[in-house]
Backbone as CSV, one residue per row, in Angstrom:
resi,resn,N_x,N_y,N_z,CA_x,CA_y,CA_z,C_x,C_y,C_z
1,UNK,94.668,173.950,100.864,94.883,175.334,100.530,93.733,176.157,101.091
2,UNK,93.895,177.139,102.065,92.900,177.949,103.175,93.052,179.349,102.111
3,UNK,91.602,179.410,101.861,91.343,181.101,101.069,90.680,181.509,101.723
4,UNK,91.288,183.094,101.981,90.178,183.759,102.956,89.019,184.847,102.660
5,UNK,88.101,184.884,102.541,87.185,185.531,101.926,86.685,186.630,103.259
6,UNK,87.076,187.629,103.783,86.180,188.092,104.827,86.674,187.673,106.523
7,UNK,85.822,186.936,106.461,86.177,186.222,108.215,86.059,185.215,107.703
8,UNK,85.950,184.966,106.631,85.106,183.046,106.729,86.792,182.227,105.437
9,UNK,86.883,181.019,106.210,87.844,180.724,105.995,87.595,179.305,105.201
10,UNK,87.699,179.087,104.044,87.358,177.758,103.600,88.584,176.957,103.174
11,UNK,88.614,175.796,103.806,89.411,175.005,103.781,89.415,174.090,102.401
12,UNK,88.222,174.314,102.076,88.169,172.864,100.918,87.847,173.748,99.626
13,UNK,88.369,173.649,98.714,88.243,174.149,97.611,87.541,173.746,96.920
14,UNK,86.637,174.067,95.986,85.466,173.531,95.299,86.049,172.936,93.655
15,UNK,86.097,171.906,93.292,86.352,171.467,91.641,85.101,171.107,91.376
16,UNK,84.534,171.508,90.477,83.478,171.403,90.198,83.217,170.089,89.241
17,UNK,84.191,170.426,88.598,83.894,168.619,87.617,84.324,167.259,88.430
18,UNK,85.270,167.096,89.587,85.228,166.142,90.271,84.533,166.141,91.275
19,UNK,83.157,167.212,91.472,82.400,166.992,92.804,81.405,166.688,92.435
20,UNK,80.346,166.461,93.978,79.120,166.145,93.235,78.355,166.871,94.547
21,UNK,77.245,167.526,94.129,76.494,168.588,94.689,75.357,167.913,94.864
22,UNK,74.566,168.175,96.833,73.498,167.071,97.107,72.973,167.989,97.726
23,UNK,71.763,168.339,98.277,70.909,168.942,99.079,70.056,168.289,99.910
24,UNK,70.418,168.717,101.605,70.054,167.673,103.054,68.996,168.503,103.239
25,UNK,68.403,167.692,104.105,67.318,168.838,104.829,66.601,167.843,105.851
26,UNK,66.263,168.675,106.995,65.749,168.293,108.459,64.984,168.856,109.090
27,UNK,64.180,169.094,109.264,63.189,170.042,110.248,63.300,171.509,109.772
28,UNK,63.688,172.374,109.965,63.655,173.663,109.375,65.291,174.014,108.524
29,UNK,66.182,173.007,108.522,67.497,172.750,108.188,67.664,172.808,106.519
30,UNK,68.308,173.720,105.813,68.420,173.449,104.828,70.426,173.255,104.535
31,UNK,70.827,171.867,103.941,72.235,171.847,103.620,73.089,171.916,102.215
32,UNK,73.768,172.201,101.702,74.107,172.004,100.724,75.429,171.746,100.052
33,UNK,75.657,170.286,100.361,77.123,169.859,100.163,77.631,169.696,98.436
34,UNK,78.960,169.914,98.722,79.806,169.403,97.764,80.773,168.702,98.073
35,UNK,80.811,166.956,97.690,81.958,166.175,98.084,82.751,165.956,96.666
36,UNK,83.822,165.743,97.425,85.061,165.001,96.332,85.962,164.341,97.051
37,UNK,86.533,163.716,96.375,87.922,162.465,96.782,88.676,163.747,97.192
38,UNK,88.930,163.059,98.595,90.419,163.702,99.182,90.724,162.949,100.096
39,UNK,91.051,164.315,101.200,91.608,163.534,102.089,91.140,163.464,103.409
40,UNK,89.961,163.996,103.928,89.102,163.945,104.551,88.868,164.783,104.997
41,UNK,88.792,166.446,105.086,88.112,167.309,105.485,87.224,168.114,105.126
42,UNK,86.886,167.962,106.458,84.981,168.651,106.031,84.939,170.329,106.738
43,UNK,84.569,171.046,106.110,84.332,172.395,106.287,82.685,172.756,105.978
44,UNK,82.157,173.529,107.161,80.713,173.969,107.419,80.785,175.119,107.322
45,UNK,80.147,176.087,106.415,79.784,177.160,106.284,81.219,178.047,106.728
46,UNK,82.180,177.752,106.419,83.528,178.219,106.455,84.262,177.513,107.113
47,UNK,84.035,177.044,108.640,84.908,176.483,109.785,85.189,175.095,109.424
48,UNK,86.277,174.755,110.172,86.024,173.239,110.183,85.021,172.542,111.157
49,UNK,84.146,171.252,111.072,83.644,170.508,111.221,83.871,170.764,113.400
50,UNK,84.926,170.575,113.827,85.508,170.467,114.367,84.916,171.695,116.108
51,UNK,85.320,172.931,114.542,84.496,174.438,114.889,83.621,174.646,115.357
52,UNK,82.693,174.084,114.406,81.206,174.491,113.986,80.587,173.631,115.303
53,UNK,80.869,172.568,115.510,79.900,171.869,116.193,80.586,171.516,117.395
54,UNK,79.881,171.555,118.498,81.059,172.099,119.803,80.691,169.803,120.807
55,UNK,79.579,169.886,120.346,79.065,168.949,121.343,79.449,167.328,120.433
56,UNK,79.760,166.399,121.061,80.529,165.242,120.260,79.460,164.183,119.945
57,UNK,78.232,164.629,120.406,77.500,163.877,119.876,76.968,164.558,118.290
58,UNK,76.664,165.365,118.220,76.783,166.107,116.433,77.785,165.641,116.051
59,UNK,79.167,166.021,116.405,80.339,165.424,115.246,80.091,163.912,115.427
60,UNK,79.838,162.989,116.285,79.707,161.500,115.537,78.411,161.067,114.707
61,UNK,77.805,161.921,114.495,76.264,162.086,113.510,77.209,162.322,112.532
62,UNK,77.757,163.279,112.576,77.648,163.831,111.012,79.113,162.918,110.469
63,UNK,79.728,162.305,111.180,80.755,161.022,110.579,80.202,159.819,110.727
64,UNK,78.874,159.770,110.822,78.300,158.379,110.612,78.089,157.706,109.071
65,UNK,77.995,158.549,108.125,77.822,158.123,106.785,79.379,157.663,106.600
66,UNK,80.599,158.179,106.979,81.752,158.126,106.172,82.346,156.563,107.182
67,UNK,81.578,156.003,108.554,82.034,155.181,109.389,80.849,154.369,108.909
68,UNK,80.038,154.127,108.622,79.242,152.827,107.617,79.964,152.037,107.006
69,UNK,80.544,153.181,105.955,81.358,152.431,104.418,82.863,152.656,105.291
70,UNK,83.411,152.607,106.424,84.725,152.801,106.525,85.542,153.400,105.496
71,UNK,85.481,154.824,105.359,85.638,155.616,104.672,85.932,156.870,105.006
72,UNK,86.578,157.274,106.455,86.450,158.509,106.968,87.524,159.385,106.710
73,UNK,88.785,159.052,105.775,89.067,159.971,105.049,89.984,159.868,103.323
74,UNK,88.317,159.771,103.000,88.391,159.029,101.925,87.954,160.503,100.713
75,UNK,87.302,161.440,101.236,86.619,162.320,100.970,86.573,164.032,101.475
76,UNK,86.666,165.032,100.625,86.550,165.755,101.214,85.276,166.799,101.156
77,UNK,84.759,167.188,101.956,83.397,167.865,102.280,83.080,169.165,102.482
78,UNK,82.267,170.053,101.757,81.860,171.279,101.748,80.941,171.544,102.171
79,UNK,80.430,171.978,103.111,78.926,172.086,103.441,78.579,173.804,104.023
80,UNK,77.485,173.949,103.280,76.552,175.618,103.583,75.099,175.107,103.466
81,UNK,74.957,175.584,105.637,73.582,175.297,106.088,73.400,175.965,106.501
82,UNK,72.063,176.556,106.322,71.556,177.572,107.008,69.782,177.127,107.656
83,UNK,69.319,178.180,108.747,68.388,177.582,109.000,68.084,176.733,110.026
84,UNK,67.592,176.563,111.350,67.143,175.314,112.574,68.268,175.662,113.378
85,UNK,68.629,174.649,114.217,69.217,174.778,115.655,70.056,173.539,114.939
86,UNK,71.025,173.424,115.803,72.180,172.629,115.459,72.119,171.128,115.691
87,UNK,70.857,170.952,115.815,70.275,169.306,115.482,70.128,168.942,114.489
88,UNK,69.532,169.580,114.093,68.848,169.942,112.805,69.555,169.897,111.544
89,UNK,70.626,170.878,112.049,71.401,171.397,110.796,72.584,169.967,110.652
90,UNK,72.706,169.319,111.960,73.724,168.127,111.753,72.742,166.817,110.821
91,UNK,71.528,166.816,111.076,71.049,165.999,110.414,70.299,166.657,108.826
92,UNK,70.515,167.321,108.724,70.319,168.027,107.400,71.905,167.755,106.469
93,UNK,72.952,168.390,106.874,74.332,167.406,106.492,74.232,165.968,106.353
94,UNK,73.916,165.409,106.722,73.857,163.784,106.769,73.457,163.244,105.878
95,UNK,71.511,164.004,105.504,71.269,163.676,104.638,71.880,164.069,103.251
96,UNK,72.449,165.241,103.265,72.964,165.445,102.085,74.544,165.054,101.777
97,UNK,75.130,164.405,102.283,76.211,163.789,102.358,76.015,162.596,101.900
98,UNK,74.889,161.643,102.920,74.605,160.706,101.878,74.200,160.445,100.490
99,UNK,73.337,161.273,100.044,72.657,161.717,99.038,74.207,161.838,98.235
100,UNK,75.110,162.400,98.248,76.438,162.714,97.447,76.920,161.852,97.304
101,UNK,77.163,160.836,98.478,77.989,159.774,98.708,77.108,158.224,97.363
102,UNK,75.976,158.380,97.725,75.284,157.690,96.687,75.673,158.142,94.964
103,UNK,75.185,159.290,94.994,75.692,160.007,93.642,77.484,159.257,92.710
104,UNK,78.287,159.608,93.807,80.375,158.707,93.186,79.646,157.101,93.159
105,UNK,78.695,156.593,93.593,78.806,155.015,93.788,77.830,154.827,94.157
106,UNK,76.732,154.247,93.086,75.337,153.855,93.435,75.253,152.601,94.418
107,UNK,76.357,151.908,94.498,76.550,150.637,95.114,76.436,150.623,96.615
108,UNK,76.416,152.053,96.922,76.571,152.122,98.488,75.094,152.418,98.902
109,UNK,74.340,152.914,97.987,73.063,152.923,98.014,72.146,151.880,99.185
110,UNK,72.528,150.579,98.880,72.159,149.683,100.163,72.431,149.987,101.759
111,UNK,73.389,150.133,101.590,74.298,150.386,102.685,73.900,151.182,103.668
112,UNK,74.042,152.104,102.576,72.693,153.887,103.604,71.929,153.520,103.713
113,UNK,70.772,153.393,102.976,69.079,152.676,102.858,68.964,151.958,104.032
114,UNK,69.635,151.101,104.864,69.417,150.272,105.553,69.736,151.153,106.845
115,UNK,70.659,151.923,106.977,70.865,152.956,107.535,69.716,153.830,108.199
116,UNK,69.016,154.164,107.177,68.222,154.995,107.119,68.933,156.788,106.873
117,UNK,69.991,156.597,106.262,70.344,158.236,106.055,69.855,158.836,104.400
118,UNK,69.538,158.056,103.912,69.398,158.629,102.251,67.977,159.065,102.379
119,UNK,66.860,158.676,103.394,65.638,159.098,103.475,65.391,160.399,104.385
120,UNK,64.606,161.468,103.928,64.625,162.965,104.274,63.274,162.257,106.032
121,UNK,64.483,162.693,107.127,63.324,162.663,108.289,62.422,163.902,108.021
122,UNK,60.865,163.777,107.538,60.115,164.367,107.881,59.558,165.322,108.729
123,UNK,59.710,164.661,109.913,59.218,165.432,111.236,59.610,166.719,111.556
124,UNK,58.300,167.483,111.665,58.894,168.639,112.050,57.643,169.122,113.344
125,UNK,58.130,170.570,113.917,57.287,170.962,115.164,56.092,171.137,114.895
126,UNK,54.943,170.420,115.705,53.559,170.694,115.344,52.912,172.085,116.007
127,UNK,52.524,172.727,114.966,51.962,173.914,115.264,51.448,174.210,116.256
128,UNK,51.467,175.389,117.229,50.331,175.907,118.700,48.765,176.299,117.616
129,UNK,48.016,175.554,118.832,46.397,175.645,118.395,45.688,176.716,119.402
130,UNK,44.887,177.231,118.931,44.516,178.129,119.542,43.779,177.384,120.646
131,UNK,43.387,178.176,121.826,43.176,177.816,123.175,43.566,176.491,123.927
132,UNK,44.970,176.636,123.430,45.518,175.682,124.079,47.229,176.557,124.974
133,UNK,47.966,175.771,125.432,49.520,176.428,125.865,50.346,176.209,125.187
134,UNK,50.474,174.833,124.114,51.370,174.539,123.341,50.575,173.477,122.206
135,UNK,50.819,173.012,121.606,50.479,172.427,120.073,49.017,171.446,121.006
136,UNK,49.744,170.791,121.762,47.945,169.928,122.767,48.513,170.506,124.182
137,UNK,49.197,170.581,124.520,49.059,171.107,126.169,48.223,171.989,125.884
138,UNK,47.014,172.043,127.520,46.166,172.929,127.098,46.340,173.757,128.612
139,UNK,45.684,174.532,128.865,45.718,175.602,130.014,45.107,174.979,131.154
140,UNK,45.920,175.046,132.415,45.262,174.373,133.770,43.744,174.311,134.247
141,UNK,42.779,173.812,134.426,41.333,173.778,134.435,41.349,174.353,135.569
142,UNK,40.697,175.148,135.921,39.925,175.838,137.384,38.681,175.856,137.552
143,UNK,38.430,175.050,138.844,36.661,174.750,139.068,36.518,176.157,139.842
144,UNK,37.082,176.897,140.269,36.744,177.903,140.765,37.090,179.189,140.694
């Protein structure tokens, strides 16, 4: 059932007592899913999945949690990210998908863990230092 709010079109309807609400995050990426049993569609900040992310290496990131547990439409997915470049924001989903996906079934907990998706990647851009060109690149030396 598609409700239209504006321009933004959400496909997945929110039940609040059969979902479960997780928060991803990645480099400057903040996500914030709501999954429930369905039938497998995932909607990003209105669009579908499909939409949102043009390049096929993001969409097989962000169906890597649901192709672990062979599970890819087992579930249906809400996600509002805002924030980073679209690396970012696919691995900010991930984590919070897993994080949800753990939440219906602690049992899968292994599964991810080994994965490595239930753990928040850290890394982010190291700051520019002064008298330098970029965070350590520094400015071309001239003997003359």
């Amino acid at each position: 059932m598609a409700t239209i709010q504006g321009d933004i079109i959400s496909n997945v309807k929110i039940d609040l007592k059969n979902s479960k609400y997780a928060t991803g995050r990645r480099k400057t990426s903040i996500a914030k899913i709501w999954l429930m049993k369905g039938s497998g569609k995932i909607s990003i900040n209105g669009k579908d999945y499909k939409d949102y992310f043009k390049r096929a290496n993001h969409k097989m990131q962000l169906l890597r949690p649901f192709e672990i547990l062979n599970e890819t439409s087992s579930y249906d997915v809400r996600g509002d990210v805002t924030g980073g470049g679209l690396s970012g924001q696919v691995g900010a989903l991930v984590h919070g998908i897993s994080k949800a996906l753990v939440m219906f079934d602690s049992n899968l907990k292994t599964t991810l863990k080994k994965e490595k998706l239930t753990t928040r990647d850290s890394r982010a851009v190291e700051r520019k230092k002064y008298g330098h060109r970029k965070a350590r690149r520094s400015f071309q030396f001239s003997k003359r």
